[in-house]
Backbone bond lengths (Angstrom), bond angles and torsions (degrees), N, CA, C in turn:
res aa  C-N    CA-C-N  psi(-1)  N-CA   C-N-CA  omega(-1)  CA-C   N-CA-C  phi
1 X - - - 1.449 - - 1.527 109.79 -
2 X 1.209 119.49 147.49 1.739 121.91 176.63 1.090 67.44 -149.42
3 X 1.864 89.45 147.51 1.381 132.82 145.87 1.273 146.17 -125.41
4 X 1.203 135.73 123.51 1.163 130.57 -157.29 1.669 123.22 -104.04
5 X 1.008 143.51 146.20 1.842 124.27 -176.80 2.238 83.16 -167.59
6 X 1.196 83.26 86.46 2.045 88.20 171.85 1.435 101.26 -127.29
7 X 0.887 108.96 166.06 1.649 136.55 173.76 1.302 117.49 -17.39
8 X 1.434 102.89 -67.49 1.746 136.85 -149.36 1.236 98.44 -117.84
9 X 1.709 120.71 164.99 1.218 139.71 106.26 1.478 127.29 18.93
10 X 2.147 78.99 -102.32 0.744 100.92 166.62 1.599 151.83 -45.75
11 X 1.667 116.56 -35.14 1.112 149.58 159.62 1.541 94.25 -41.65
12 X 1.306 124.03 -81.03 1.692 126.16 -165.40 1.860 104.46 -58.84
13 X 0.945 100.88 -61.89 1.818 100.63 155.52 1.694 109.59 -5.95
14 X 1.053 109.33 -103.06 1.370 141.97 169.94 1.755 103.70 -7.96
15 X 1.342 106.41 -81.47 1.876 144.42 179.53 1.919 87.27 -34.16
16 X 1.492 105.92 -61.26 1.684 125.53 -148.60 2.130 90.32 -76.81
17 X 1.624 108.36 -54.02 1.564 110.07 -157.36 1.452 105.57 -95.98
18 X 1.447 125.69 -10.06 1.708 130.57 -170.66 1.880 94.27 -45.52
19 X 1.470 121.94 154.04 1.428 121.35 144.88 1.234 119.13 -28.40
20 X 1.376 127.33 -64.98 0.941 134.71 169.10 1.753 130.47 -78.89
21 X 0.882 130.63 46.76 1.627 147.84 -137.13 1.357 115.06 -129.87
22 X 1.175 123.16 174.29 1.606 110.62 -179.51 1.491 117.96 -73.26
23 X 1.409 98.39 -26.05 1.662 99.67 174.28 1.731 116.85 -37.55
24 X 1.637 76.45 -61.50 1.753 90.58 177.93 1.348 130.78 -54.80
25 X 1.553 102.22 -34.32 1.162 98.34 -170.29 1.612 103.03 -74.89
26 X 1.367 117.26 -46.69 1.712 110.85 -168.84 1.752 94.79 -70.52
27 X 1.215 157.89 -47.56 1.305 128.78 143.81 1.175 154.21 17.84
28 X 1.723 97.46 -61.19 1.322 112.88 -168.43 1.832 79.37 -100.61
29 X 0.911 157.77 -60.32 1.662 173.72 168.39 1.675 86.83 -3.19
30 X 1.584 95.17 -62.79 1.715 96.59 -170.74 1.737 126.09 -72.33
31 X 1.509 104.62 -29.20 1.727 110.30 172.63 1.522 96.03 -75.43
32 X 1.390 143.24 -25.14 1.582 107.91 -162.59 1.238 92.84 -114.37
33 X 1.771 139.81 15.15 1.342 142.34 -164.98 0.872 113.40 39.15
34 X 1.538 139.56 69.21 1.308 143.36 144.56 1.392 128.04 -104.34
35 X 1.732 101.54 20.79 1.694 102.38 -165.17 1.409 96.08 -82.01
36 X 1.493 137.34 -36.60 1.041 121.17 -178.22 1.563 106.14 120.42
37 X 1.536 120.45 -166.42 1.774 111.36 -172.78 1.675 84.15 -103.91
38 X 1.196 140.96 -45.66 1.452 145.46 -170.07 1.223 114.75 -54.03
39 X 1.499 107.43 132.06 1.695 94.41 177.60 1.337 114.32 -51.76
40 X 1.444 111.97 177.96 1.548 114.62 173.76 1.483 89.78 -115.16
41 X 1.713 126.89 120.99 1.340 130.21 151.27 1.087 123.68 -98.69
42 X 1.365 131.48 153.42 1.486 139.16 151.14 1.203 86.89 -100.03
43 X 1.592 105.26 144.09 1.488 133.10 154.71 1.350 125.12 -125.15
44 X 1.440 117.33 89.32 1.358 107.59 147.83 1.299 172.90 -35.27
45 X 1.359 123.79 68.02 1.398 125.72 -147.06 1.449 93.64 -110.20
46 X 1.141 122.53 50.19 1.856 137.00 159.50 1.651 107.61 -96.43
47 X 1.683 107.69 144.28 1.164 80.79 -175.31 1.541 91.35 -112.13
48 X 1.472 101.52 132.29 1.633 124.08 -172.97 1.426 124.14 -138.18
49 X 1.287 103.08 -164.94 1.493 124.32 174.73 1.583 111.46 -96.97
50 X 2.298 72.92 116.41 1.787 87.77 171.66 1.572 120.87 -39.93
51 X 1.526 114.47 -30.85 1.344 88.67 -153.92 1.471 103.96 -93.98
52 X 1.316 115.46 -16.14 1.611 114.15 168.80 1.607 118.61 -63.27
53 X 1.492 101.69 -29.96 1.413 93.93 -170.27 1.740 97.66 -77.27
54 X 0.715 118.66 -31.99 1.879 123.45 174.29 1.449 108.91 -54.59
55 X 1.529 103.25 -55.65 1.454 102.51 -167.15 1.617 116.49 -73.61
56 X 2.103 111.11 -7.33 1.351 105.55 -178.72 1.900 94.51 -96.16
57 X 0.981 119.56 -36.23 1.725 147.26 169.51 1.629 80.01 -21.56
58 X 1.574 119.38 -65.21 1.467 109.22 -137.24 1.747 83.95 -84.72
59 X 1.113 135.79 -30.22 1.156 136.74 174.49 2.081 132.26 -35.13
60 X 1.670 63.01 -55.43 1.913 90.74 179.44 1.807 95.57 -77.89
61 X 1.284 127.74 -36.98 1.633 100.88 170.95 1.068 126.66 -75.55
62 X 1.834 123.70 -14.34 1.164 116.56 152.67 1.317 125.53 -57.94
63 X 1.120 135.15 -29.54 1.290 159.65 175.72 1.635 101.91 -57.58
64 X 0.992 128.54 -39.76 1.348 141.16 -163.20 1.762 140.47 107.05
65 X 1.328 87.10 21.13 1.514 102.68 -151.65 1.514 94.17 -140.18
66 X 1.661 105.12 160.31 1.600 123.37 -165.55 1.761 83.84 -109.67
67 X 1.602 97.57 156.12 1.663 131.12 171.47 1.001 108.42 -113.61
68 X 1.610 113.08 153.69 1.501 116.90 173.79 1.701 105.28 -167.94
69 X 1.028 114.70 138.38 1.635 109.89 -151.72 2.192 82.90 -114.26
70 X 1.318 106.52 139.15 1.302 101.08 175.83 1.735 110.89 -165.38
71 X 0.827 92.04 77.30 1.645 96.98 172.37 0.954 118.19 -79.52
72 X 1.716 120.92 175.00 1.751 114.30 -155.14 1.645 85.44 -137.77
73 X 1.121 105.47 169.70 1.545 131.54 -176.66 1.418 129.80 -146.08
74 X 1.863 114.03 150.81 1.261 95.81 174.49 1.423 107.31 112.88
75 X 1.317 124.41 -3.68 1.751 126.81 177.24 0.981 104.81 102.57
76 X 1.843 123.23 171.75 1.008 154.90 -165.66 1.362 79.65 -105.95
77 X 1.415 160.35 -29.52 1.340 129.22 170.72 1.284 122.30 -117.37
78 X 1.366 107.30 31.17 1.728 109.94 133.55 1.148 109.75 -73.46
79 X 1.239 111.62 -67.18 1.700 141.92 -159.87 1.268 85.71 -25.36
80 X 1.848 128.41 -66.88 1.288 132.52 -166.27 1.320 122.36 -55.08
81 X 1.673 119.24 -19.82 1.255 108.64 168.37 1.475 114.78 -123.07
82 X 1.090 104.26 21.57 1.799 105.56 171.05 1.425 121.61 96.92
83 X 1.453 108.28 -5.14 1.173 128.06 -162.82 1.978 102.42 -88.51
84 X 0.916 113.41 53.63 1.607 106.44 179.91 1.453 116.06 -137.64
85 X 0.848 109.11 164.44 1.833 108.45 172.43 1.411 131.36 -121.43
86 X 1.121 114.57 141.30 1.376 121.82 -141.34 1.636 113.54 -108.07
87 X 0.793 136.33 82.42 1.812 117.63 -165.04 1.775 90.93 -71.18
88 X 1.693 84.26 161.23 1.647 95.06 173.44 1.330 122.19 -145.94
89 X 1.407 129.54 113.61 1.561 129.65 -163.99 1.387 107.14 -120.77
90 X 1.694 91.76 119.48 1.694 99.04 -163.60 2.004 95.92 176.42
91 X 1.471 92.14 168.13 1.143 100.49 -175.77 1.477 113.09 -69.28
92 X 1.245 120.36 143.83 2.260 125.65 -175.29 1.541 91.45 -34.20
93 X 1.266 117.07 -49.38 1.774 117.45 -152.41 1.399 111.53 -66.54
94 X 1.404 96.33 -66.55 1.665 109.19 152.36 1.296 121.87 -31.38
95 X 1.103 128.15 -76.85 1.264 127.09 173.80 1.500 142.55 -37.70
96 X 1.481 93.99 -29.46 1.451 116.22 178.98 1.828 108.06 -105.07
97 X 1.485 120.43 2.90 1.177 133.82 155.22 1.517 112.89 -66.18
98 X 0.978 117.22 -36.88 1.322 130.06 -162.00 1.285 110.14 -117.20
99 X 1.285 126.04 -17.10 1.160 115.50 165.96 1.580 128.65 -55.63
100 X 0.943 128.56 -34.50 1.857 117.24 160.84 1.244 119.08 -46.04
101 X 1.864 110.32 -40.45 1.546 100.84 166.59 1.767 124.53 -54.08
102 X 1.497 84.94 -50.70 1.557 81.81 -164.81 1.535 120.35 -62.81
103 X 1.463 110.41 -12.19 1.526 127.37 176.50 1.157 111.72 -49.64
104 X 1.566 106.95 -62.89 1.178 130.67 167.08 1.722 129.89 -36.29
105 X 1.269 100.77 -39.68 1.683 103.54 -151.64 2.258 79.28 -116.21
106 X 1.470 108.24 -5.88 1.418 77.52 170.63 1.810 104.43 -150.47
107 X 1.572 121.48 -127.31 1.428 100.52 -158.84 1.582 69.66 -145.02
108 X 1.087 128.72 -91.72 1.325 148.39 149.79 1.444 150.17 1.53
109 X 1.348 120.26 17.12 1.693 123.71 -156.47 1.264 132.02 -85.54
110 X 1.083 121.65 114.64 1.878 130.13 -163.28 1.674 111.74 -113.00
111 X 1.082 122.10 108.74 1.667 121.55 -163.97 2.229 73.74 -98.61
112 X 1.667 92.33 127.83 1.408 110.12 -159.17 1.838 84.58 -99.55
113 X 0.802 138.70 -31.18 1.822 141.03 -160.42 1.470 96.20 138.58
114 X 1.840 89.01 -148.42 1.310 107.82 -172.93 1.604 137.55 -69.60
115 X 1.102 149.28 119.45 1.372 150.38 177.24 1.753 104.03 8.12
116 X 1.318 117.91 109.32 1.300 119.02 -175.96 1.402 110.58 125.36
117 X 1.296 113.88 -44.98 1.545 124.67 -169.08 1.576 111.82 -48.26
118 X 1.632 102.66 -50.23 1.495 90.99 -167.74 1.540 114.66 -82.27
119 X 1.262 111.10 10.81 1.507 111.37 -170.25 1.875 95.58 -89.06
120 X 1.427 117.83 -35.99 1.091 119.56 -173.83 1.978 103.77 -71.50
121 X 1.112 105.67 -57.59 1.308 122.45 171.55 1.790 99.90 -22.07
122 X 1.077 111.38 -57.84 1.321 133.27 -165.39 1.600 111.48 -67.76
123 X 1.114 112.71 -35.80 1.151 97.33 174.05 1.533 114.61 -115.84
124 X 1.000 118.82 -5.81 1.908 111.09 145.17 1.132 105.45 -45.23
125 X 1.552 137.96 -58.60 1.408 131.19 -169.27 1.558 118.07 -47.96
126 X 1.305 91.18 -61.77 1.157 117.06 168.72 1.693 118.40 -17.20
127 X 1.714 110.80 -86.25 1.529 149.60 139.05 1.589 88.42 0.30
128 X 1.048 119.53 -76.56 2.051 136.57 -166.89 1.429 103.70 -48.45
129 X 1.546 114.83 -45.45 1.549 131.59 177.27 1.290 113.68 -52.62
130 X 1.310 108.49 -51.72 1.632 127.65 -155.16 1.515 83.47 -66.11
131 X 1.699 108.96 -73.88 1.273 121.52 -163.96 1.672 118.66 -22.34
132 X 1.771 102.57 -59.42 0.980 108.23 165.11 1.311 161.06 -89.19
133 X 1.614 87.38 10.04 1.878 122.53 145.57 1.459 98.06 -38.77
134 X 1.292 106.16 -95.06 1.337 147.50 -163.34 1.601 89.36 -45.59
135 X 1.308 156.94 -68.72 1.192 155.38 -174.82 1.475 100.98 -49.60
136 X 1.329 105.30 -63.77 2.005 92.49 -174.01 1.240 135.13 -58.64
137 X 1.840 101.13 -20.80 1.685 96.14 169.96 1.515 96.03 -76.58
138 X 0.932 141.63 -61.08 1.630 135.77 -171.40 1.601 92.58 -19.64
139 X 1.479 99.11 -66.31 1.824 103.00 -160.06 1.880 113.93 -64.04
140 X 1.154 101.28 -31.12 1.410 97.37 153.25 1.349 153.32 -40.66
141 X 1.638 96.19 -57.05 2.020 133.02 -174.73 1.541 70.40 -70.42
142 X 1.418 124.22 -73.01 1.394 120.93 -145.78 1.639 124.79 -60.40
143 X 1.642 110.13 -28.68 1.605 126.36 174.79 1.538 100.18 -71.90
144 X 1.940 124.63 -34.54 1.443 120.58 -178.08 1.399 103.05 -77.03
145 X 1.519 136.40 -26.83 1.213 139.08 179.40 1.264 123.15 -53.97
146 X 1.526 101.24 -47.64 1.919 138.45 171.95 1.604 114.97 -56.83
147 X 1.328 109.19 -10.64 1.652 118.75 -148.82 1.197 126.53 66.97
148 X 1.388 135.48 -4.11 1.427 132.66 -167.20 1.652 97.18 -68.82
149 X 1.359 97.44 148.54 1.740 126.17 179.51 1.869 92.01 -68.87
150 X 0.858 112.81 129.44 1.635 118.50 -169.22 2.082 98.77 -79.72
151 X 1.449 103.96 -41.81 1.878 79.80 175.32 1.287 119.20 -84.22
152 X 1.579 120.88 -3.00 1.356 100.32 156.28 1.673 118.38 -82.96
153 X 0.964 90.20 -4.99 1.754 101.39 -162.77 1.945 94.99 -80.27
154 X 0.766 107.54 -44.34 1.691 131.21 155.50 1.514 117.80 -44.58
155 X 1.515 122.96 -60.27 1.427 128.65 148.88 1.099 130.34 -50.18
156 X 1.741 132.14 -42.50 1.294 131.48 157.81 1.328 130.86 -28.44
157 X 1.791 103.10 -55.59 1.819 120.98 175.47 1.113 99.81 -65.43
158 X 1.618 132.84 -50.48 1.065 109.53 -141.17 1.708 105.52 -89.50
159 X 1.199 102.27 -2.48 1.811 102.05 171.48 1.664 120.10 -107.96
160 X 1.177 100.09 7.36 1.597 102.21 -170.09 1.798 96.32 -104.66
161 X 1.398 118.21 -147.13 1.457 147.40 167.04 1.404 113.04 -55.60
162 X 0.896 89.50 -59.04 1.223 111.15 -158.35 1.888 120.34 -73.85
163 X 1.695 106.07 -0.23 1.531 123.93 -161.52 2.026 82.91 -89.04
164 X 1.794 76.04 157.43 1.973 88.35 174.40 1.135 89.69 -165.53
165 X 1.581 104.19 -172.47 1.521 122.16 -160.74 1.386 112.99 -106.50
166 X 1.377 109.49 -0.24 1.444 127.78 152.67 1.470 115.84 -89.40
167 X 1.645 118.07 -20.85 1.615 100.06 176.39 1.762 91.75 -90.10
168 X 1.096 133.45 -33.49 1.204 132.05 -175.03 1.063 123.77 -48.23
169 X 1.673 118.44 -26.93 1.695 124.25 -178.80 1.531 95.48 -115.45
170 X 1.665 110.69 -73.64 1.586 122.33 -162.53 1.929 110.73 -49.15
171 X 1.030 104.67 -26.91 1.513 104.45 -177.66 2.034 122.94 -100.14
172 X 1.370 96.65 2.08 1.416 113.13 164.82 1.529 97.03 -104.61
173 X 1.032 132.54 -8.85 1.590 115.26 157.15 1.188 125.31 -83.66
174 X 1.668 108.68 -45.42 1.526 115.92 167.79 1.784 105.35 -38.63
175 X 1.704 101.64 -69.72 1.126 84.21 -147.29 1.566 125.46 -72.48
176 X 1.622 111.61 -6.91 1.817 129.27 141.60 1.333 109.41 -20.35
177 X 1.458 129.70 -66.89 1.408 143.81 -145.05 1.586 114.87 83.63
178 X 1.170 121.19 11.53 1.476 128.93 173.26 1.112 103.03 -66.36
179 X 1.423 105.99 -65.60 1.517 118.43 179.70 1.842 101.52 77.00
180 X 1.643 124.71 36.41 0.864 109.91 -157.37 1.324 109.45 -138.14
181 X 1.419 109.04 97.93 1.348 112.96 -162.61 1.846 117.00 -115.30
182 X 1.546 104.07 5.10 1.939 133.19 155.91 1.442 83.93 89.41
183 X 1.533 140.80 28.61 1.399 136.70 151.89 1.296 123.61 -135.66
184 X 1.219 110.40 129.17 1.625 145.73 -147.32 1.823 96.51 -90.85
185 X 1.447 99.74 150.06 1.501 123.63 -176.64 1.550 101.77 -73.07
186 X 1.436 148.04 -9.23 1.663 149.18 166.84 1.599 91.75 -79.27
187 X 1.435 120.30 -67.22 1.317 128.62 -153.41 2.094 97.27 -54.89
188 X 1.253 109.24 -36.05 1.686 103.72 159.55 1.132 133.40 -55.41
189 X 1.226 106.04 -54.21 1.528 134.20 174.16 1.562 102.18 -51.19
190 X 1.355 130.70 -64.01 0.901 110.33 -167.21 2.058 113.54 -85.01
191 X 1.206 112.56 -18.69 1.569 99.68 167.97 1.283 109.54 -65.58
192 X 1.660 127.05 -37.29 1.654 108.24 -169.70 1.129 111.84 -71.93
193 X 1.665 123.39 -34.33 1.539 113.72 151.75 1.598 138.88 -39.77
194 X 1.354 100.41 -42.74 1.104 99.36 159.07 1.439 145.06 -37.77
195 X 1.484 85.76 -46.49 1.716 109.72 -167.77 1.746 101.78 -92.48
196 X 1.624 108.07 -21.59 1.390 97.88 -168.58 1.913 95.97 -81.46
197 X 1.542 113.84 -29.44 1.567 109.55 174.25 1.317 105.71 -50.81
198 X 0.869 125.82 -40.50 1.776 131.84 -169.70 1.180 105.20 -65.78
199 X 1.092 130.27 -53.87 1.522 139.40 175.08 1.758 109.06 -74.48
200 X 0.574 133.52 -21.25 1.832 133.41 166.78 1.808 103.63 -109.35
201 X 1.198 136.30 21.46 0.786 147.54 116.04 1.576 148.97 -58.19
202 X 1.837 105.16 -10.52 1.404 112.31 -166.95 1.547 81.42 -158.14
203 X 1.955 119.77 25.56 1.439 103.66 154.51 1.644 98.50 84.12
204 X 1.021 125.06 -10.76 2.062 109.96 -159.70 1.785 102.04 -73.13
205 X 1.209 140.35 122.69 1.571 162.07 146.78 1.670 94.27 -39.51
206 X 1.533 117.47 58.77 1.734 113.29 162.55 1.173 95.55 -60.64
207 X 1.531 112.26 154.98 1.254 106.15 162.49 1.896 98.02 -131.04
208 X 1.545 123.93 -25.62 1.383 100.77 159.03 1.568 126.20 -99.04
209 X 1.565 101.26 3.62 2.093 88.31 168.08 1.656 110.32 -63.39
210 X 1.311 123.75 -36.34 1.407 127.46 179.22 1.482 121.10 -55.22
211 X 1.409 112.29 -19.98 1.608 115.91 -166.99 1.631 97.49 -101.82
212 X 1.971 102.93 -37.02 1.497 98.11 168.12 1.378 127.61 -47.50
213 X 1.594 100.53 -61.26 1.520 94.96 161.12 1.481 158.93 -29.34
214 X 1.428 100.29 -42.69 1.142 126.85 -173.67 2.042 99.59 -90.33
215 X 0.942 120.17 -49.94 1.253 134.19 -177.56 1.540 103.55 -51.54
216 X 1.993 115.06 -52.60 1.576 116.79 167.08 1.716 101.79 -73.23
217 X 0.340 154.97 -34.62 1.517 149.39 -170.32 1.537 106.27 -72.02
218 X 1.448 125.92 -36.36 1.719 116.02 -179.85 1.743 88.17 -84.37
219 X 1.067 119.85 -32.68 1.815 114.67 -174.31 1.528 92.76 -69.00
220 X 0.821 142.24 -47.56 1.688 137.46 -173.92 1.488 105.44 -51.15
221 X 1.661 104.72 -63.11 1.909 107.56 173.09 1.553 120.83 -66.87
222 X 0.991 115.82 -5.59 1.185 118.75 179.58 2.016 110.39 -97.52
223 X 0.980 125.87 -49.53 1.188 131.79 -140.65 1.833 97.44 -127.17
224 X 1.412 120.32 -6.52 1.433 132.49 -158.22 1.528 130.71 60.20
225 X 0.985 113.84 139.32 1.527 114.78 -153.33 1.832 105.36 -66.83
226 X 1.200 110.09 -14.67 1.688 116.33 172.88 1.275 112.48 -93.05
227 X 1.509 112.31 25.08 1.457 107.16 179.41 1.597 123.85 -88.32
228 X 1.201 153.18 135.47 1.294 120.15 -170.88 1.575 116.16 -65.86
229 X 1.529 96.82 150.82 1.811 112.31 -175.39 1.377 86.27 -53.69
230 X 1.527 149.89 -44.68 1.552 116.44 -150.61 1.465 92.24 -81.35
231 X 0.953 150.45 28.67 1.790 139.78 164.35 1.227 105.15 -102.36
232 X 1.370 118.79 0.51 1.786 117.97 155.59 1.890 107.40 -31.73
233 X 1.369 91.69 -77.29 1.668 98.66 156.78 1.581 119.75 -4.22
234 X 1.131 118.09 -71.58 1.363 123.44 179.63 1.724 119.98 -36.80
235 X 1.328 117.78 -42.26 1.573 126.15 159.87 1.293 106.46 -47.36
236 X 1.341 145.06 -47.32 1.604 129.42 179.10 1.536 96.17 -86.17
237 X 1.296 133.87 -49.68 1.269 121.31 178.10 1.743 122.10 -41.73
238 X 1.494 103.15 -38.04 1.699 108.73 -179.67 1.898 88.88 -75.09
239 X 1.239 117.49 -73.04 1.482 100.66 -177.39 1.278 157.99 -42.47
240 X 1.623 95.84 -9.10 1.415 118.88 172.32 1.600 119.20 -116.35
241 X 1.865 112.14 -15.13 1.019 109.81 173.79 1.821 112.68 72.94
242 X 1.509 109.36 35.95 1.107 114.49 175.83 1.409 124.32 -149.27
243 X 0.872 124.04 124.12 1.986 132.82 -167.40 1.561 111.95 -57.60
244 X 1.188 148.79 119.43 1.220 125.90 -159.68 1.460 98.07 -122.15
245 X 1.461 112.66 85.99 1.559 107.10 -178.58 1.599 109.43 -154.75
246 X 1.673 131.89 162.74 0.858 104.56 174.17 1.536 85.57 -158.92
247 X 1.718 96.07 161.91 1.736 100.13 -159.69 1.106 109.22 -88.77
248 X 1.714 125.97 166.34 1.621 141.44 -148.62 1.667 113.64 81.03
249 X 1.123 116.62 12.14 1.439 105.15 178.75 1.392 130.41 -130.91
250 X 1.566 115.05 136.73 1.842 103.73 -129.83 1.645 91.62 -73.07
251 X 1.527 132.88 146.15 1.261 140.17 112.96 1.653 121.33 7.87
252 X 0.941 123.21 -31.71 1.491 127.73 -177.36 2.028 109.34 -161.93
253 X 1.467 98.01 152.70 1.178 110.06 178.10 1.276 100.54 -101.65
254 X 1.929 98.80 143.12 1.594 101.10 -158.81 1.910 89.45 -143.37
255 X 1.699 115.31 121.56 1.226 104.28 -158.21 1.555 92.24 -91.68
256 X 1.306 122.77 138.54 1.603 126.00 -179.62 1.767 93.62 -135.79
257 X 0.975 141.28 93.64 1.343 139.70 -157.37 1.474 78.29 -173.20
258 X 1.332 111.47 131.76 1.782 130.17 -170.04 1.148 119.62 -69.21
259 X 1.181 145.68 115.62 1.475 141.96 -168.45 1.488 113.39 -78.69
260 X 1.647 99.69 140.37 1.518 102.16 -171.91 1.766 86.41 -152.14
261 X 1.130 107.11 161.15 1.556 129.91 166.85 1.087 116.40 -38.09
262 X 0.977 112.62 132.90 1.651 116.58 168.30 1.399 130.02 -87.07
263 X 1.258 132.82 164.19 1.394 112.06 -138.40 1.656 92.53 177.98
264 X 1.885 103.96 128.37 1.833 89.71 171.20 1.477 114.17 -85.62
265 X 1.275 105.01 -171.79 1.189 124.89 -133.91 1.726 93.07 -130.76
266 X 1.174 114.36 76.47 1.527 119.66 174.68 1.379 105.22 -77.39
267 X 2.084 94.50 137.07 1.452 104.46 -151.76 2.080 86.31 -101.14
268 X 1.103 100.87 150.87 1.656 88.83 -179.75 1.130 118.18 -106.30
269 X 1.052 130.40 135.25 1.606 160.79 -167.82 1.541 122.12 -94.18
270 X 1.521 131.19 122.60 0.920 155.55 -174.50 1.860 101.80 -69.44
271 X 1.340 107.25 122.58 1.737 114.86 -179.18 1.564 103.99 -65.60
């Protein structure tokens, strides 16, 4: 089994097609019979483009070997304690090959369909995140504009309608000034692209993935593309000339939520 989870595309490209690469290696595995009785999988847990991961997918079964696309979710501090969930797009067999791994390495597991699925899956979520990046500093600048005390203003969202799992982590960093949630202003940039090809791919009239875009893309030139996504913020902060933070709130998100087994995630079905 190899697994892959890089940056790019391109990056898994590279890892999967080099001379020396996984191609080769499950290749050469199958001419001298040393692959063994177990399938040979690659698993993808990058979060990318459906159609590369398909088009390397169909590669690696020529090769002799099964694909399975599975990216994880939920932060860099789940991730750290196992606590995340994983979608997985791949064939039942496949999928359920690997399922002890993924038990293991997460909390959460959803077999999405066919090879491709969870990569798309993945970055809708994703897309949903951004959105509501980008919405809470608005709602922020705008409650400090109002006069509201920013940690109650902070307590309000997070008990009303209006609370998520982006104000729950991303907006206790903002309002820290850490702003530090271990993901970078490119790594946005390139999922909402992602998701916006997908969507101008099948014709859809978005009318706010385009502003997302454009909105991470002046924060990328402005602030450097390795900057963390919560300094999006910083664009109303430079325009208004005001710090948007307020004290008691940790520097980093730290997952303390009780560990238990991991376990999929049966989707429920209409009689």
């Amino acid at each position: 089994m190899v697994i892959t989870c890089l940056p790019t595309p391109a990056a898994s490209a590279a890892v999967l097609e080099a001379p020396d690469g996984v191609l080769a290696g499950f290749g050469s595995a199958v001419a001298s019979g040393s692959a063994g009785s177990g399938p040979k999988i690659w698993a993808e847990m990058s979060t990318t483009d459906h159609h590369e991961v398909r088009r390397l997918g169909a590669r690696v079964e020529a090769a002799g070997g099964a694909a399975i696309d599975c990216p994880v979710s939920g932060g860099c501090h789940r991730a750290a304690t196992g606590n995340i969930s994983i979608f997985a797009g791949g064939e039942r067999d496949t999928f359920e090959a690997m399922l002890p791994l993924l038990r293991a390495m997460g909390r959460r597991i959803l077999h999405t369909g066919p090879l491709g699925s969870a990569s798309i899956l993945k970055v809708v979520t994703n897309y949903l995140a951004t959105a509501n990046l980008v919405s809470l500093c608005e709602a922020l600048v705008t409650s400090h504009a109002a006069g509201m005390d920013l940690a109650t203003t902070y307590e309000a969202i997070r008990i009303s309608s209006g609370n998520s799992f982006v104000h729950e982590t991303e907006s206790q960093v903002i309002l820290n000034g850490s702003r530090d949630i271990n993901f970078t202003m490119d790594l946005v940039c390139k999922d909402i692209g992602l998701f916006a090809d997908i969507a101008a791919e099948h014709g859809l009239p978005l009318e706010l993935s385009p502003v997302l875009v454009d909105v991470f893309a002046d924060g990328a030139a402005r602030y450097g593309e390795r900057e963390w996504s919560p300094n999006i913020m910083r664009r109303l902060e430079d325009a208004t000339g005001w710090t948007i933070t307020a004290p008691g709130f940790p520097a980093e998100i730290v997952d303390d939520e009780p560990e238990v087994a991991g376990a999929e995630v049966v989707v429920r079905r209409g009689q």
